[in-house]
KOLVOMI-854235 format. One record per atom (N, C-alpha, C): x, y, z. Coordinates in steps of 0.05 Angstrom, whole numbers, padded with zeros to 5 digits, always signed. Example, Ala and Ser with C-alpha at 12.3 -4.5 7.8 and 13.67 -1.06 7.14 Angstrom:
BEGIN
+00264-00114+00156;+00246-00090+00156;+00264-00066+00156;+00257-00045+00142;+00273-00021+00143;+00258+00001+00157;
REM end
This chain:
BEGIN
+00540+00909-00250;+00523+00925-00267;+00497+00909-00272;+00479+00915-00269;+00436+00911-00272;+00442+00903-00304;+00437+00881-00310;+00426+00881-00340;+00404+00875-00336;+00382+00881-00361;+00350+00868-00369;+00343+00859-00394;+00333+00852-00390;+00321+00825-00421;+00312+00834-00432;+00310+00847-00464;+00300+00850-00473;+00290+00839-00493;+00270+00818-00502;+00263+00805-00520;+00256+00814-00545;+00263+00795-00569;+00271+00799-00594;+00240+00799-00608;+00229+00821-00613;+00203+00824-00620;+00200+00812-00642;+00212+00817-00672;+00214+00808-00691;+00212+00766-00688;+00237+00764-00672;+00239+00733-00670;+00216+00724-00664;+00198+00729-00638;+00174+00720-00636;+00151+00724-00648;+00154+00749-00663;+00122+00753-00695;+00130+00729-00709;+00161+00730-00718;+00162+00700-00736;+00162+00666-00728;+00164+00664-00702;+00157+00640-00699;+00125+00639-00687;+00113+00664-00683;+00078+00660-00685;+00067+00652-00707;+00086+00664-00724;+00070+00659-00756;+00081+00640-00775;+00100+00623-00758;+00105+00599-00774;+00082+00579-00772;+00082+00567-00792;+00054+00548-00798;+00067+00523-00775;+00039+00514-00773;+00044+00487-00748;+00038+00464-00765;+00057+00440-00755;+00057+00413-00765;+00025+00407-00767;+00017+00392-00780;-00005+00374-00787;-00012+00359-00765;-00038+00353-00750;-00036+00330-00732;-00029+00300-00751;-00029+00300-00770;-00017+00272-00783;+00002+00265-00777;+00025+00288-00776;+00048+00284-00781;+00063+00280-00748;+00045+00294-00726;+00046+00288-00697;+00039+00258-00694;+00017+00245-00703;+00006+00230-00698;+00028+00207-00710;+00025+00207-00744;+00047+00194-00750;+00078+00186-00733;+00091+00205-00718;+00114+00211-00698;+00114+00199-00685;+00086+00197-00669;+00081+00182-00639;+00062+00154-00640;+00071+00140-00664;+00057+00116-00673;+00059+00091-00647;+00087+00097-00647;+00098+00070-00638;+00079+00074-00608;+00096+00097-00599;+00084+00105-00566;+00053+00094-00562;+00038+00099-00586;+00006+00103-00587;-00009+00070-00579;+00014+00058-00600;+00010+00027-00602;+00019+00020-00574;+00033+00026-00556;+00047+00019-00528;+00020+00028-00506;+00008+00044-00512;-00008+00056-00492;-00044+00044-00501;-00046+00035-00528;-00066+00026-00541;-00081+00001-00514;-00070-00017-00511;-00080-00044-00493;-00090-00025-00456;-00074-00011-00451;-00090+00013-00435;-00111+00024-00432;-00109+00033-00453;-00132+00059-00465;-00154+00028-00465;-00154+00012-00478;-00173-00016-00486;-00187-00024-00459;-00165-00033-00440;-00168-00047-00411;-00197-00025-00397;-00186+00005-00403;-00194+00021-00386;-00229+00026-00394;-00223+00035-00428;-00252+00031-00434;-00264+00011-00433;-00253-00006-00445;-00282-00037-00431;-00287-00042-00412;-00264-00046-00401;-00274-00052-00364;-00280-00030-00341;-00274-00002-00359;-00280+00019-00328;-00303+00041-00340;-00296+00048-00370;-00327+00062-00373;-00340+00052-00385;-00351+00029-00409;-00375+00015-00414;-00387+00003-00390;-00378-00005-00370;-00395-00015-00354;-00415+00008-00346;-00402+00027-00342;-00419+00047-00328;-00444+00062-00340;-00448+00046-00360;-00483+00047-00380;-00496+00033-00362;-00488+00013-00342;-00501-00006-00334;-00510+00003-00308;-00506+00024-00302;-00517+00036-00281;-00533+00039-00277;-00547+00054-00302;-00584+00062-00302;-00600+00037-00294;-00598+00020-00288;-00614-00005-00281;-00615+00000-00258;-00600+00017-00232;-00598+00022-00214;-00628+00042-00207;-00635+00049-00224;-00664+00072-00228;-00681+00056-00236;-00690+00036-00249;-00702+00018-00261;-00720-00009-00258;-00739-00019-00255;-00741-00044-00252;-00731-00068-00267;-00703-00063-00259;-00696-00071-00290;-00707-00111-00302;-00709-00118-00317;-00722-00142-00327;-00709-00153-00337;-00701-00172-00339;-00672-00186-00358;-00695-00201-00387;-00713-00208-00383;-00717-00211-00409;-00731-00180-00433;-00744-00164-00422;-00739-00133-00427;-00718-00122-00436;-00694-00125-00426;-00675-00106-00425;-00670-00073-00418;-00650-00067-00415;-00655-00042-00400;-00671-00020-00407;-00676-00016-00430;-00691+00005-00440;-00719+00005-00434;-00722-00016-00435;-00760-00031-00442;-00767-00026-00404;-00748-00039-00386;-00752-00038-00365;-00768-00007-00348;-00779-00012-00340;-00800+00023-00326;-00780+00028-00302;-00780+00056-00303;-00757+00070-00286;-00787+00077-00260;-00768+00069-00241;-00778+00078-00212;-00762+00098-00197;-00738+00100-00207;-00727+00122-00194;-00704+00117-00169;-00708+00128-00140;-00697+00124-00122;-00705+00098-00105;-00721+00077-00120;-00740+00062-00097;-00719+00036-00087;-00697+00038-00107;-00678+00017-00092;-00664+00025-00072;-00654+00050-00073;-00641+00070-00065;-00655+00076-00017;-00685+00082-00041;-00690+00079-00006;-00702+00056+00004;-00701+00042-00007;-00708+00001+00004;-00678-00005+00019;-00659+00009+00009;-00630-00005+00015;-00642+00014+00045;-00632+00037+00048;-00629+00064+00070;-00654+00049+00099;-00676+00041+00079;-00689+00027+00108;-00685+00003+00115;-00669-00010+00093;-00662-00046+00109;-00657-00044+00134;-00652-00058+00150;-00648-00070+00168;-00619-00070+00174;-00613-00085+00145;-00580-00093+00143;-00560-00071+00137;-00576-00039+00132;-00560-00016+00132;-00547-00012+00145;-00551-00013+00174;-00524-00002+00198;-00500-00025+00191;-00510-00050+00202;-00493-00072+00202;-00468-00074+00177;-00483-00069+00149;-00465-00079+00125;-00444-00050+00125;-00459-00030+00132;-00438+00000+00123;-00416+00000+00156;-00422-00008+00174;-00401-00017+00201;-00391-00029+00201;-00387-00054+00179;-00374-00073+00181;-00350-00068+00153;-00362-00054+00132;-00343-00040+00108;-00327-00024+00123;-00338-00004+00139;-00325+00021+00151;-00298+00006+00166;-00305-00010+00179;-00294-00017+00206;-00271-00032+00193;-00277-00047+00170;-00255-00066+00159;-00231-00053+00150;-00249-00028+00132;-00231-00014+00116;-00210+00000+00131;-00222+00009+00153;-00206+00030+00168;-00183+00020+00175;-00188-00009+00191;-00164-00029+00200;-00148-00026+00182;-00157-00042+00158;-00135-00046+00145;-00119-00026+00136;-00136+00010+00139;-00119+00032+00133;-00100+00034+00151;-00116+00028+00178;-00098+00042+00204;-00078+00029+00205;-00071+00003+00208;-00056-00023+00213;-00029-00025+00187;-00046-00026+00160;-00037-00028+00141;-00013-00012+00129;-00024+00010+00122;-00022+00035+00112;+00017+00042+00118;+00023+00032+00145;+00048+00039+00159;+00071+00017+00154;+00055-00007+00143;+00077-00031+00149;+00093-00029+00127;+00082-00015+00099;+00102-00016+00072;+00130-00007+00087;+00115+00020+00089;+00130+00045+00093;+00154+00031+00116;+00150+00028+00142;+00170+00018+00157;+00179-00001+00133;+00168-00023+00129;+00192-00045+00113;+00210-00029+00089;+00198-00005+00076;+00220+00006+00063;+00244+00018+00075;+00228+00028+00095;+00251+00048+00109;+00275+00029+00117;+00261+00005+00134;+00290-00016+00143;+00305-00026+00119;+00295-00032+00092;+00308-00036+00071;+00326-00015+00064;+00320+00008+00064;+00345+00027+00059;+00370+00027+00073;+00358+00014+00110;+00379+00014+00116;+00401-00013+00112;+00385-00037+00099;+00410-00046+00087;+00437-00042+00070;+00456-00051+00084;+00489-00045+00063;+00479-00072+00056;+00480-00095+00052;+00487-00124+00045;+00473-00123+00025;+00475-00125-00003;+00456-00126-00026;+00448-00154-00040;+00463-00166-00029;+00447-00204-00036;+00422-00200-00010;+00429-00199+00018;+00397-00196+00035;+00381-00179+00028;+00386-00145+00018;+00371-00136+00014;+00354-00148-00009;+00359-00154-00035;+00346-00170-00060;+00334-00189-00045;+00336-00211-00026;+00324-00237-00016;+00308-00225-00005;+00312-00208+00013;+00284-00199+00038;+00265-00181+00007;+00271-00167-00001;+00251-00160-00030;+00243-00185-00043;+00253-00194-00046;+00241-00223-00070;+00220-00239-00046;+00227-00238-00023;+00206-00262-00002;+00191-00246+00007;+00192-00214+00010;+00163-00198+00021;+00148-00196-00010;+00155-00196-00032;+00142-00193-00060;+00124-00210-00062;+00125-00243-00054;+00124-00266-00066;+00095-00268-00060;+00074-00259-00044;+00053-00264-00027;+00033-00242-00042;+00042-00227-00059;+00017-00209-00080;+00015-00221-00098;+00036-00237-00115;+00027-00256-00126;+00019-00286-00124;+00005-00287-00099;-00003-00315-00093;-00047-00302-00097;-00054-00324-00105;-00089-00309-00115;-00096-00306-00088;-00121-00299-00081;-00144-00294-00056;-00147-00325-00053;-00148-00342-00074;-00163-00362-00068;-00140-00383-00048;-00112-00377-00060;-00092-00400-00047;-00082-00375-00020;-00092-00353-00018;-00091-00350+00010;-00101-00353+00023;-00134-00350+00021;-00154-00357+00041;-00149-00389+00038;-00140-00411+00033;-00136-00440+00036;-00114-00432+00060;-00096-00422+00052;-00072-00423+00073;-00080-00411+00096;-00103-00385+00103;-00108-00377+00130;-00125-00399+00142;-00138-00412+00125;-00158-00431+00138;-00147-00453+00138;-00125-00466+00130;-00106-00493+00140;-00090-00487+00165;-00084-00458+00157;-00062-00446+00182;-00082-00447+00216;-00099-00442+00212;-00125-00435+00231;-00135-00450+00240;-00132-00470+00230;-00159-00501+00231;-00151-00506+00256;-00179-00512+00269;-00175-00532+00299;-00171-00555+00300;-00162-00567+00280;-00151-00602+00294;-00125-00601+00275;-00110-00589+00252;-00088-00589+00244;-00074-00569+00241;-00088-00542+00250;-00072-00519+00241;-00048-00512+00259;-00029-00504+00247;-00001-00494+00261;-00005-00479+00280;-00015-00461+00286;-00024-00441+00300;-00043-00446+00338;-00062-00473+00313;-00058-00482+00339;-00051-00507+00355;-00038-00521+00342;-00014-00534+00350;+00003-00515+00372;+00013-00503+00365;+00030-00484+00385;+00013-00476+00412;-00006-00472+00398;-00032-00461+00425;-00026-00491+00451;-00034-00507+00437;-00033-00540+00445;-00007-00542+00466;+00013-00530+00447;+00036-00544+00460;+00043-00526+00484;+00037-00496+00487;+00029-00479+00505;+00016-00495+00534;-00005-00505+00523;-00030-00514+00548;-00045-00509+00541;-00050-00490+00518;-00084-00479+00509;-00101-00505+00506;-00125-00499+00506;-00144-00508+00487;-00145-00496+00460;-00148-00513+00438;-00143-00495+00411;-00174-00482+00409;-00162-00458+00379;-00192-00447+00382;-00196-00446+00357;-00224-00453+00346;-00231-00441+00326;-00235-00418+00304;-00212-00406+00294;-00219-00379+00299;-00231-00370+00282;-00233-00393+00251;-00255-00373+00237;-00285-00382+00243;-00292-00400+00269;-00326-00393+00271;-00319-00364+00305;-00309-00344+00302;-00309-00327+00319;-00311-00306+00310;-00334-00299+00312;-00339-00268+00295;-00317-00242+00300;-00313-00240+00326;-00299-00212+00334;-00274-00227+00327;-00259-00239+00314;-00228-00248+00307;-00233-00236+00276;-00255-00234+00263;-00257-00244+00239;-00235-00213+00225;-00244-00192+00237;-00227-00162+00214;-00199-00172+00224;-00189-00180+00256;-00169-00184+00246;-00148-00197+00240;-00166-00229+00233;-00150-00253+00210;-00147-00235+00181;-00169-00217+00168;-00169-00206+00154;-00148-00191+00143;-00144-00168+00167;-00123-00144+00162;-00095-00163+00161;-00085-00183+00186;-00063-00188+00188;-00052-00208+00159;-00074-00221+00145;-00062-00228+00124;-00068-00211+00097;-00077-00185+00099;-00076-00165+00073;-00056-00160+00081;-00034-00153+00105;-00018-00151+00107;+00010-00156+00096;+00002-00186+00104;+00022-00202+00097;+00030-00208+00061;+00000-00206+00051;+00002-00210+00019;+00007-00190+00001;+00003-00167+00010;+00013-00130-00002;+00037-00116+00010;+00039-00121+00035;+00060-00102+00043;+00082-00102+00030;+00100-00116+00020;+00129-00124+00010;+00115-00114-00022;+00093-00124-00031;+00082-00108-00056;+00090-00071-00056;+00078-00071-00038;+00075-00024-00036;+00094-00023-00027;+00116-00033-00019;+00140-00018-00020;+00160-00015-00033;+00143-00015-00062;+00160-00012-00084;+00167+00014-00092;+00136+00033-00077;+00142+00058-00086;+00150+00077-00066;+00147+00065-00046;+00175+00077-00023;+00207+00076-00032;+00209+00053-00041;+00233+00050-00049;+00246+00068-00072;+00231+00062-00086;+00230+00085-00116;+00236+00115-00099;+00214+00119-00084;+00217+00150-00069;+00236+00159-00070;+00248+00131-00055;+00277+00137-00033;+00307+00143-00046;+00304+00132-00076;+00324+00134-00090;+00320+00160-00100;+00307+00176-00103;+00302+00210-00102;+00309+00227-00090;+00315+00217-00064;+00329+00244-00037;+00358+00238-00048;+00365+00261-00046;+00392+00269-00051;+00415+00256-00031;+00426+00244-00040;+00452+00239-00015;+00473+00265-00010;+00471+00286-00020;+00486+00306-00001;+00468+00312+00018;+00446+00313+00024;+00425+00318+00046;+00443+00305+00069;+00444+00283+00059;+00453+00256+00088;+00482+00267+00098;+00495+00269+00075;+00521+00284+00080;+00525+00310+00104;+00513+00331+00094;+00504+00349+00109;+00501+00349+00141;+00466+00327+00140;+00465+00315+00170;+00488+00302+00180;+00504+00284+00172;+00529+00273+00177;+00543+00304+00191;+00545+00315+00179;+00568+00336+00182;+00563+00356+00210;+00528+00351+00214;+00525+00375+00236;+00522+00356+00259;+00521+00330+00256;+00522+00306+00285;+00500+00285+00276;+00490+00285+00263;+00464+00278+00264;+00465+00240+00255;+00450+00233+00278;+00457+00194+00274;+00443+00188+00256;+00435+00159+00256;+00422+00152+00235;+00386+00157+00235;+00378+00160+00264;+00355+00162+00266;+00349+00194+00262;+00357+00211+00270;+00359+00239+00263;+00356+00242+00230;+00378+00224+00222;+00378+00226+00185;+00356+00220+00180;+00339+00191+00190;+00314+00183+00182;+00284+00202+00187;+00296+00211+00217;+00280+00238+00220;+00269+00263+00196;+00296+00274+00196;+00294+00299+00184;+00299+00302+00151;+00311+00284+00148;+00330+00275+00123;+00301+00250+00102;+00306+00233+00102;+00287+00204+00100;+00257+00212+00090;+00246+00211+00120;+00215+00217+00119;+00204+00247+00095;+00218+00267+00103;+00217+00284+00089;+00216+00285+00060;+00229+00260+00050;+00248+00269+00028;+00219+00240+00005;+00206+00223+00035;+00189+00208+00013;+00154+00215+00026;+00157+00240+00034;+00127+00249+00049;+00105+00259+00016;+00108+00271-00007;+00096+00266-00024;+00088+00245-00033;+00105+00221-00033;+00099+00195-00036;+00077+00193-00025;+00085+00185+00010;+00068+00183+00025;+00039+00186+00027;+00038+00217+00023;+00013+00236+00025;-00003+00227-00008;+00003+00223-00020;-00007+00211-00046;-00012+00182-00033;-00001+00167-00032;-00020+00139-00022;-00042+00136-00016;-00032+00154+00007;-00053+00153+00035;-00077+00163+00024;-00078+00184+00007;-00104+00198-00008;-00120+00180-00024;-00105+00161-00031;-00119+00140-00054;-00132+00117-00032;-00110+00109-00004;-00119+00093+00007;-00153+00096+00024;-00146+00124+00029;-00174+00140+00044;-00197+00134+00020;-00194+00138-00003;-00217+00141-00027;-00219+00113-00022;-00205+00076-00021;-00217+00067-00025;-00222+00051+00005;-00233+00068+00024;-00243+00048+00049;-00258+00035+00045;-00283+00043+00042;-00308+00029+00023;-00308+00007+00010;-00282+00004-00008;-00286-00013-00026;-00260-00035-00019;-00279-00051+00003;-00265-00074+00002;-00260-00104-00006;-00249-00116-00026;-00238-00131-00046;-00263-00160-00034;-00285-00153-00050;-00303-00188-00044;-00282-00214-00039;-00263-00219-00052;-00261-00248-00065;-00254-00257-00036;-00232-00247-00020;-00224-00257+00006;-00250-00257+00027;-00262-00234+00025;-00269-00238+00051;-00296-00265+00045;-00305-00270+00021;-00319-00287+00007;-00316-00315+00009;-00290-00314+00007;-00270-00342+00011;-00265-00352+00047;-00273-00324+00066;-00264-00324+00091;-00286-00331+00113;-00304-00312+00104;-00325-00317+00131;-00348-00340+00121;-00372-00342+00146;-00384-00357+00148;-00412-00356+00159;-00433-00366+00160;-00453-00351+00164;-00449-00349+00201;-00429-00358+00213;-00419-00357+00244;-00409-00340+00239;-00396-00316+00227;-00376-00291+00230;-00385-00265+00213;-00423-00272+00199;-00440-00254+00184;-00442-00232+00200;-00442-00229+00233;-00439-00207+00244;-00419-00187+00240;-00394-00197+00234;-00372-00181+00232;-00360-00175+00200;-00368-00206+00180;-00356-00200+00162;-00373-00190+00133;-00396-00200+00138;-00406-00194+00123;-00411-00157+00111;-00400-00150+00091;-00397-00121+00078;-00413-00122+00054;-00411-00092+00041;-00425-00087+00015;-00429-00107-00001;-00404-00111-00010;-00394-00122-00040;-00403-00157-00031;-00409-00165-00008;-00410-00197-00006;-00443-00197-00009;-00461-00172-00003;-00494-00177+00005;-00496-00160-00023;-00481-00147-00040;-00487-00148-00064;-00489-00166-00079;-00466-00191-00077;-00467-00204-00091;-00489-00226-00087;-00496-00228-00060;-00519-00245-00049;-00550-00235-00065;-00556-00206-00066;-00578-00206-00072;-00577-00193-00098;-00553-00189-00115;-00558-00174-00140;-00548-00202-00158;-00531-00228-00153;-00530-00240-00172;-00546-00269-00156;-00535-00278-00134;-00561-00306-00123;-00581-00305-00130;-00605-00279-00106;-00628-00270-00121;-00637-00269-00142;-00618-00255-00165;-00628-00242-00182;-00639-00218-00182;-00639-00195-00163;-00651-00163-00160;-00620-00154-00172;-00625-00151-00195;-00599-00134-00204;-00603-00112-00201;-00621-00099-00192;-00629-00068-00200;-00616-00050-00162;-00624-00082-00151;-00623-00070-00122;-00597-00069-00118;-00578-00092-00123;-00547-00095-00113;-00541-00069-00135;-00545-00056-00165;-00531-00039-00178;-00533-00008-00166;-00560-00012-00144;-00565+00017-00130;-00538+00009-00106;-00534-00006-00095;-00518-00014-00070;-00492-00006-00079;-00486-00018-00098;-00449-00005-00114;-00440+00019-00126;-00470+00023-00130;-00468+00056-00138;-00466+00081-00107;-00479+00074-00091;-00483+00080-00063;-00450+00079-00051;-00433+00055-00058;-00411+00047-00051;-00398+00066-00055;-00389+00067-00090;-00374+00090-00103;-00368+00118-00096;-00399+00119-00085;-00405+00155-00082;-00396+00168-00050;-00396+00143-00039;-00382+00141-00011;-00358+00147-00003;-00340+00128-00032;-00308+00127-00031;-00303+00149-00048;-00320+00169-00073;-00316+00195-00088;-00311+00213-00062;-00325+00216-00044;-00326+00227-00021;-00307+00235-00007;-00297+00209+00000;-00274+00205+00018;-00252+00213+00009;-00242+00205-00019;-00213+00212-00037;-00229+00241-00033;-00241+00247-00035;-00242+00289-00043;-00238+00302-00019;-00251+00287-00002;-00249+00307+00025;-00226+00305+00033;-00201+00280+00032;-00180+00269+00037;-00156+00296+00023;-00162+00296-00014;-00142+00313-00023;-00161+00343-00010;-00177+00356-00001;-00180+00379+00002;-00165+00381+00031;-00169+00365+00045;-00147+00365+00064;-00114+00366+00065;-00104+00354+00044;-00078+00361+00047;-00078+00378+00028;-00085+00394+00011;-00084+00421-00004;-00082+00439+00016;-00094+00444+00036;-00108+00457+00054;-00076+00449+00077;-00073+00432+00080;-00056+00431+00099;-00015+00418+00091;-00018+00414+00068;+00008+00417+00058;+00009+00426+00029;+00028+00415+00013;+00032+00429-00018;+00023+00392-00035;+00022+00377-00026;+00017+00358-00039;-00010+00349-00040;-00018+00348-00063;-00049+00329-00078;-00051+00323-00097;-00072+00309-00097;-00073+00290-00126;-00082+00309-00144;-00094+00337-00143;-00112+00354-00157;-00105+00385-00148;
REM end
């Protein structure tokens, strides 16, 4: 027999017209929570939107003994001093080119290292192989770039020692420009990957184990499971990464590659954020490197948007 719902008219006039709590008394409630999230909220405004007053110097001649206000606005003139340098093709080919590596290259190694971790049964190796891929995100930029460049060195480095013991002649590899993105990529690699697959892993504990069951039941091996079963089950994950990873091609991390190249590898390594720092704090043209990072930003706004309008457009997952 069809039943239908008929809702209780009366019940809902009286809970429209019950009076609502006080925000005090919400606020009061959610004290503790507020105080937990307070050092957040702190981190985020000082360091991510007060800076961004400091932009307008980017329009500006700006004067450091003036200060920003006093300083006379010129407008776009940093803007198109950067667009006709010289160093325009070179610095934005050499960001592009870095970034992408490390997207293309990068981007896959979490992901495989999670996937083989699931397939561990042994839970003392699984914990060890997690605790020794972890250990290398928290080592700084500064004690890695020492270790690629001890590891590297032409008269003691391990690397080419082995070359040596081969027959090679050893090689120098950080005065070699075309090596330089990828000494780069292979040790972002090495110092994040075992980092990002934390949230693969997390994913992974989300797919349902009757799924696997199932596949079990209709033939299906282990790679079929990983197939149809696995991938599937951490592709939101995935597709969320990758969207954030696309937004930040652009913006690739000064301190290493700072610590890395040389004015022998300025063809290849030199990017934004290192000729910002050259001519907006060495120089002193703050006005010119603040048009350059702003130029940066609006590059990588770009990319993350056209990135999530694409998978809106082509699956059910986005950031927006």
């Amino acid at each position: 027999m069809k039943t239908t719902f008929t809702p209780d008219i009366a019940a809902l006039d009286e809970l429209a017209r019950r009076p609502r709590k006080p925000w005090r008394v919400s606020l009061n409630r959610s004290k503790y929570l507020l105080l937990l999230i307070l050092p957040t909220m702190l981190y985020y405004v000082l360091f991510k939107y007060v800076p961004m007053f400091g932009l307008v110097i980017s329009f500006k001649d700006y004067n450091l003994f003036k200060g920003i206000w006093a300083s006379p606005w010129v407008g776009l003139k940093y803007y198109k001093m950067f667009f006709e340098s010289p160093d325009f093709y070179v610095l934005i080919r050499n960001t592009f080119l870095l970034g992408f590596y490390k997207l293309l290259f990068g981007f896959a190694a979490p992901i495989i290292l999670a996937l083989l971790l699931n397939e561990v049964k042994n839970a003392f190796f699984k914990r060890f192989v997690q605790t020794v891929s972890y250990l290398p995100h928290f080592i700084s930029n500064v004690v890695v770039a020492s270790m690629v460049l001890l590891f590297l060195s032409p008269s003691s480095g391990v690397v080419n020692e082995f070359i040596q013991w081969l027959g090679f002649e050893p090689i120098n590899f950080m005065m070699e420009a075309e090596m330089f993105r990828s000494i780069y990529v292979i040790s972002d690699i090495w110092q994040n990957a075992g980092w990002e697959t934390i949230i693969y892993l997390a994913a992974l504990t989300a797919v349902d184990p009757q799924l696997y069951e199932s596949a079990k039941i209709d033939g299906a091996g282990r790679f079929k499971q990983l197939l149809y079963v696995t991938l599937p089950g951490i592709a939101p994950a995935i597709v969320i990464v990758l969207i954030l990873n696309v937004g930040s091609v652009m913006d690739i991390g000064f301190e290493k590659v700072f610590l890395l190249y040389n004015p022998s590898t300025f063809e290849t390594a030199d990017i934004l954020s290192t000729y910002v720092y050259r001519t907006g704090l060495q120089r002193g043209n703050y006005s010119y490197g603040t048009a350059i990072d702003l130029f940066t930003s609006v590059i990588n706004l770009a990319f993350i948007v056209t990135a999530n309008w694409i998978s809106r457009k082509t699956s059910e997952t986005s950031l927006w």
